[in-house]
TORFIPA-91233 format. One record per residue (C-alpha): residue in one letter; x, y, z. Coordinates in steps of 0.2 Angstrom, whole numbers, padded with zeros to 4 digits, always signed. Layout:
N
AXYZ
...
This chain:
226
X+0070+0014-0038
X+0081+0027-0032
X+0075+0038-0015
X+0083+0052-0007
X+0078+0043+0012
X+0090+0034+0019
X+0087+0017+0022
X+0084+0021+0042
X+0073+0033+0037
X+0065+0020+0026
X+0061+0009+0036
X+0056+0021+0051
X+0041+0026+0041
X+0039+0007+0037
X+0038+0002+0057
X+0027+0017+0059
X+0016+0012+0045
X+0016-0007+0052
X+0009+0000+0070
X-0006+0008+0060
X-0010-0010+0051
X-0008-0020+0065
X-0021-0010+0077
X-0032-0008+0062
X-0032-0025+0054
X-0027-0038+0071
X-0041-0045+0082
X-0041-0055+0093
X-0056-0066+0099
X-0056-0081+0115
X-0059-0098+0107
X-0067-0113+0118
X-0060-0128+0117
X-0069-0139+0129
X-0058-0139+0142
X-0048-0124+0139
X-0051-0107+0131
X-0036-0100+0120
X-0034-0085+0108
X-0039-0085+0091
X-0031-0073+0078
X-0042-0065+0063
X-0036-0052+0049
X-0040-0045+0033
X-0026-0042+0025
X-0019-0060+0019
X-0007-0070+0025
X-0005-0058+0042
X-0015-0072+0051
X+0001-0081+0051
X+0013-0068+0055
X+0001-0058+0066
X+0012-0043+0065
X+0026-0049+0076
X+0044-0046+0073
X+0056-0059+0076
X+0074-0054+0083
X+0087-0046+0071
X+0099-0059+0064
X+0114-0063+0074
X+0129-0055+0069
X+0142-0072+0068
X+0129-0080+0059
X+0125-0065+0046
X+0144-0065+0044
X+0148-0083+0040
X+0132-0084+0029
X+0141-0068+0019
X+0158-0078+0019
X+0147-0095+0010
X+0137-0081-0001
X+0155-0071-0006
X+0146-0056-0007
X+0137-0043+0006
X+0120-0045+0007
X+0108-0030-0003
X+0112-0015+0008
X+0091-0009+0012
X+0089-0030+0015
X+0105-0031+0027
X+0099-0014+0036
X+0081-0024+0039
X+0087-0040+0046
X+0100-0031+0058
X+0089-0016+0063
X+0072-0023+0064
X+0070-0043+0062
X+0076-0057+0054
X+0060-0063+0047
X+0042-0060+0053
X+0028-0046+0049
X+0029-0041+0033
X+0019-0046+0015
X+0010-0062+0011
X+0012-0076+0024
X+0027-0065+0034
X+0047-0063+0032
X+0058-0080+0029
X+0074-0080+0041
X+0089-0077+0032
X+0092-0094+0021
X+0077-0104+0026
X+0073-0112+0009
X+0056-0119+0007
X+0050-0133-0008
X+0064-0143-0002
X+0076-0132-0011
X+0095-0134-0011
X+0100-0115-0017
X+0117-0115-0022
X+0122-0098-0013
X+0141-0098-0022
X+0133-0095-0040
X+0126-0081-0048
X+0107-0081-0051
X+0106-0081-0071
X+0090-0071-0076
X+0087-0054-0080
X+0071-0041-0082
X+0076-0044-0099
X+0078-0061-0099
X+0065-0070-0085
X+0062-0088-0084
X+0046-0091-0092
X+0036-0107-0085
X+0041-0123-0089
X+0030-0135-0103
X+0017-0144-0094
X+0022-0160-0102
X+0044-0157-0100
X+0049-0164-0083
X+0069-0162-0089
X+0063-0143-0093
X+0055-0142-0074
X+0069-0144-0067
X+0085-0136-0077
X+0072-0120-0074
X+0072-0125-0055
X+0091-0127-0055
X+0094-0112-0062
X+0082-0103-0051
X+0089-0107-0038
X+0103-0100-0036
X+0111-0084-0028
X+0094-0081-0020
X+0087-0084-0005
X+0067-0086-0002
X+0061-0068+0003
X+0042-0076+0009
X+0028-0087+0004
X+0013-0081-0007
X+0006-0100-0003
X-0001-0111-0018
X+0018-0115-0020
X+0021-0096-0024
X+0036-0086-0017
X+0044-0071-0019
X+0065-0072-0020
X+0077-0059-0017
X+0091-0060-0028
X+0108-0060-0017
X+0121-0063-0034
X+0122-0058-0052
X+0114-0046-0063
X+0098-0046-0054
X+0106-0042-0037
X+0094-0033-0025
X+0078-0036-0034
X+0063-0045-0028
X+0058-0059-0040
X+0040-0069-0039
X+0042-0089-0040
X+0031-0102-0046
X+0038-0119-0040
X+0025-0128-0048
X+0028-0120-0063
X+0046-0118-0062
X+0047-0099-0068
X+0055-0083-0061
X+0052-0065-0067
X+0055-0050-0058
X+0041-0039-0049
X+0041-0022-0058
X+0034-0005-0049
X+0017+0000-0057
X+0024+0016-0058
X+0038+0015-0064
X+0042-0002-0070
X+0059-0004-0063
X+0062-0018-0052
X+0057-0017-0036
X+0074-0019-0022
X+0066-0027-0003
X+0060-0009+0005
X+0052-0006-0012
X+0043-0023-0012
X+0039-0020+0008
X+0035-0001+0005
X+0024-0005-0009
X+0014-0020+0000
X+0011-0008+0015
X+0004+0005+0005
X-0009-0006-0004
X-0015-0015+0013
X-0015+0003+0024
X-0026+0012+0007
X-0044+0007+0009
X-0047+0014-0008
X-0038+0000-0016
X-0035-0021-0016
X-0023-0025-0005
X-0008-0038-0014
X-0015-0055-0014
X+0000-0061-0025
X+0015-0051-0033
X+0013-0060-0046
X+0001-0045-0052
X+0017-0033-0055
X+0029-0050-0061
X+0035-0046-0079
X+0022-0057-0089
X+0025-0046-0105
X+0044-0048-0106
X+0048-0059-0120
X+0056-0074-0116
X+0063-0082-0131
């Protein structure tokens, strides 16, 4: 989606946001444990149990550049602005923010080739019975992306770092090997990371509404896949 904010302004309403979630959904309690007492963590919103809110320190300058050198691109602009301005990995949707280029499922991602799938052209799950179609879907997932964060139930969400899909947030099935992007309700373009974050906050601030157990509900199921 397109937005006349910049991305500073973006993600200064996403920060200010963040404060109002963590005071209204962290709390803290004393747990016993015989011979010593320690604090225990509880939230509603899912996934912020593990995360608890906390940010962890932006990304190191020589090591976002050398990982743009193995990449042979720049990281998405509103992605880059996060990790250098705010924290590389951390508080944010499902189970928190992944580092830059921590892989998850024991994935090798090959950083140097494009990511193949489109909104028009997803990668539908794998047959349940083909073990050869598993993981040619898995290799070509994986690839010029890097895990964004974890859904759990082996469910991830990806952003896209190369190709045609380049800044968009996809939703992963590793059991299932299958990709496909996440689509605004709204609007049903694909969603880049402050849209994905932006939409994620909304839902868990808005007591009128569920908040996002999985993006899965805004993933592309209707696109054909032949």
């Amino acid at each position: 989606m397109e937005h006349a904010q910049t991305h500073a302004d973006r993600i200064a309403e996403i920060l200010t946001g963040l404060d109002r979630l963590r005071a209204a959904d962290l709390k803290t309690t004393v747990v016993s444990l015989g011979d010593r007492e320690v604090i225990g963590y509880s939230c509603r919103i899912h996934g912020a149990a593990v995360h608890r809110y906390e940010l962890a320190a932006p990304a190191d300058p020589a090591a976002l550049a050398a990982f743009e050198n193995r990449l042979g691109v720049g990281l998405p602009a509103d992605y880059r602005a996060w990790i250098t301005r705010v924290g590389d990995g951390g508080a944010g949707p499902m189970l928190g923010l992944f580092p830059l280029a921590q892989e998850a499922e024991d994935a090798a991602i090959d950083y140097a080739s494009n990511f193949p799938f489109t909104a028009e052209r997803p990668c539908a799950p794998a047959a349940e019975d083909s073990e050869f179609q598993w993981s040619e879907n898995i290799r070509m997932i994986h690839r010029g992306a890097t895990f964004l964060a974890n859904e759990g139930d082996g469910m991830y969400n990806l952003l896209i770092l190369r190709g045609p899909a380049a800044g968009q947030v996809w939703w992963h099935s590793y059991e299932h090997a299958a990709a496909l992007p996440v689509l605004h309700p709204d609007t049903r373009e694909p969603l880049t990371f402050l849209d994905w974050y932006e939409l994620w906050l909304a839902r868990a601030l808005d007591p009128d509404v569920d908040e996002v157990g999985s993006f899965a509900e805004f993933a592309n199921h209707g696109t054909n896949h032949a």
